[in-house]
C-alpha angles and dihedrals in degrees: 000000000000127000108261100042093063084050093058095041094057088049104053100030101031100056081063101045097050080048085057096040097045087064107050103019109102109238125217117237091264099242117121110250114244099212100056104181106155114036119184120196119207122198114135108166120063138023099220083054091066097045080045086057103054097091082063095043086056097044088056085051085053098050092032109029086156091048123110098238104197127178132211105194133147116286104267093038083080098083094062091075090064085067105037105029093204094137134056083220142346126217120191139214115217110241094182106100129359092249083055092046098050089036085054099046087052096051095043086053106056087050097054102055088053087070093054101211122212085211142014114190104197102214094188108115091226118341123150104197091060085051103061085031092058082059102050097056086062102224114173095254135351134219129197159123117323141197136168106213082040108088109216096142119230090308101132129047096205111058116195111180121223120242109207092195091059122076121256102247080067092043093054094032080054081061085058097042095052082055101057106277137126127254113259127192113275097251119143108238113253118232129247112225119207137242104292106002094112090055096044087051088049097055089042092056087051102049078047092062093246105154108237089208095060128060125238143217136213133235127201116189097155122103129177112263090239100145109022085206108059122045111221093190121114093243109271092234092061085054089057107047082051097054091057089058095055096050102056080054087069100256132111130233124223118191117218120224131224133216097267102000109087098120089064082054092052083051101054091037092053092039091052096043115194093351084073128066125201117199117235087249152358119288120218115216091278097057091044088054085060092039083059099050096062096045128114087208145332128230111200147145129251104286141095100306089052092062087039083048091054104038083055091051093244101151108238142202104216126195117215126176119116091038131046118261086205083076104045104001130121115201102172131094130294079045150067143200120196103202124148097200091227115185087254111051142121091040094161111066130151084256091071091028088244093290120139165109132264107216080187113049100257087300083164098075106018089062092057082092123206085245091065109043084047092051081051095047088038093058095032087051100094092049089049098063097048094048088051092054090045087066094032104248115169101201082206143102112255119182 
């Protein structure tokens, strides 16, 4: 299912449903049981968000090291856990039509009020589907997001409201803190590769013609479909000038694919020409995470590889316009955020559930120039190589 369609459809069916649920759903005491021993996460739309996350997911290991710590996410999202460990185990929930999304809300379910957990904290800003099934899977208190122009009936004892001027790893660590635990320092977790993924990525980067004598660099021109009537994408056209320019300064651009969206890849790729490079085939998470490793920088828009960018140390150029950077941004070296703070803009938030119009054509964005974001490259460059020897990064191919 796309994006948006989920979104209208929890926000249309849902508001009835926690109605329904608030009056006949039995409610704890409110008070936060001492003795946690089965903890289960919710968070079921985007991958940055759970990198986001893993600060939280580190404060609750601090304040219940004994503690099951479970994690109900979208199949896809999964993967994630193999290199970041933050969770005993990880159920999903099938996004992919609406009959695999019912018959997978059913089965999870069931599985989850087996395990009988002392707490669910429901990491999702306003949905209204975690919140009834938060419910339903009959923990013995909940805590979670809460707004007040925002209906999700009486369905959570422990309301944290959301601030929309801090940046998301302190609006989820404030979950954690409401919940008993201290307060950690705001660092993305960094990701454990496996045995051989550097090598695989390395063989991969060769059969694609990537010079193993030059660095490269990575391109992201992906970004979620949350709202179908506003693109949040830095204009293709603008990647591939970019990419030109890059490459008359001796490095080589690799375009990163998305689940789904290859077709927007083979378009940047055949519009660039030789200044862009496409990988033989498509990389799973894994293979991304290696991708990254290896890489001299990344430009991307505001979506998941720029928070798996930034947990691996791999200095960004990030492009804001129809959402806040004060969200999801990072703007400390080694990073960037290109945001004009137009009067209109941001113009997708949680509070409108990311659903909107653009009266002006996404000007946000399309005036962030290529020009610009090269004259920033060009005087960060420098920087860029010593702090990239400083992690040991190579910028080259290595089978």
């Amino acid at each position: 299912m796309k994006t948006h369609i989920t979104k209208l459809i929890d926000l249309y069916v849902g508001g009835p449903l926690c109605f329904i649920l608030s009056l006949i759903a039995p409610r704890s005491s409110g008070t936060l049981p001492p003795d946690l021993k089965r903890i289960l996460v919710i968070k079921i739309l985007g991958m940055g968000s759970t990198i986001v996350m893993t600060p939280m997911f580190r404060a609750l290991r601090n304040r219940y090291p004994g503690a099951r710590i479970d994690f109900l996410t979208g199949k896809g999202h999964s993967a994630l856990n193999e290199l970041y460990r933050f969770a005993d185990d990880v159920y999903t929930v099938d996004l992919g039509s609406f009959r695999r999304f019912f018959l997978s809300t059913l089965r999870v379910t069931r599985k989850l009020r087996r395990e009988k957990y002392d707490l669910v904290i429901d990491a999702e800003f306003y949905s209204k589907y975690t919140a009834i099934l938060s419910r339903l899977v009959r923990p013995r208190i909940i805590a979670g997001f809460h707004s007040g122009n925002i209906y999700r009936g009486r369905l959570r004892e422990i309301r944290v409201y959301f601030n929309a001027y801090r940046h998301m790893t302190e609006n989820f660590l404030e979950l954690a803190l409401r919940v008993g635990a201290s307060p950690v320092p705001p660092r993305l977790a960094s990701p454990e590769l496996p045995r051989g993924a550097l090598e695989e990525i390395g063989r991969l980067l060769i059969e694609s013609g990537v010079d193993s004598n030059r660095p490269y660099i990575l391109f992201n021109p992906h970004a979620s479909e949350v709202s179908p009537q506003i693109d949040r994408r830095w204009p293709l056209e603008y990647f591939r000038d970019l990419a030109r320019a890059l490459r008359d300064r001796g490095y080589q651009v690799i375009a990163i694919d998305s689940p789904g969206r290859s077709a927007y890849t083979d378009r940047l790729a055949e519009m660039s020409g030789p200044a862009v490079v496409r990988l033989r085939r498509e990389v799973d998470l894994v293979g991304l995470a290696a991708l990254f490793q290896g890489a001299f920088c990344l430009f991307t828009n505001d979506s998941g590889p720029l928070h798996l960018a930034v947990s691996m140390g791999v200095p960004t150029f990030s492009f804001f316009g129809t959402d806040t950077p004060l969200l999801y941004g990072y703007d400390f070296p080694p990073h960037t955020i290109f945001y004009d703070k137009l009067a209109c803009s941001p113009c997708l938030s949680v509070h409108n559930f990311k659903m909107g119009r653009c009266e002006f054509d996404a000007r946000c964005l399309k005036q962030i120039t290529p020009a610009r974001v090269l004259a920033s490259f060009i005087e960060k460059e420098e920087y860029l190589r010593e702090y990239g020897s400083r992690r040991g990064a190579t910028f080259a191919a290595r089978a």
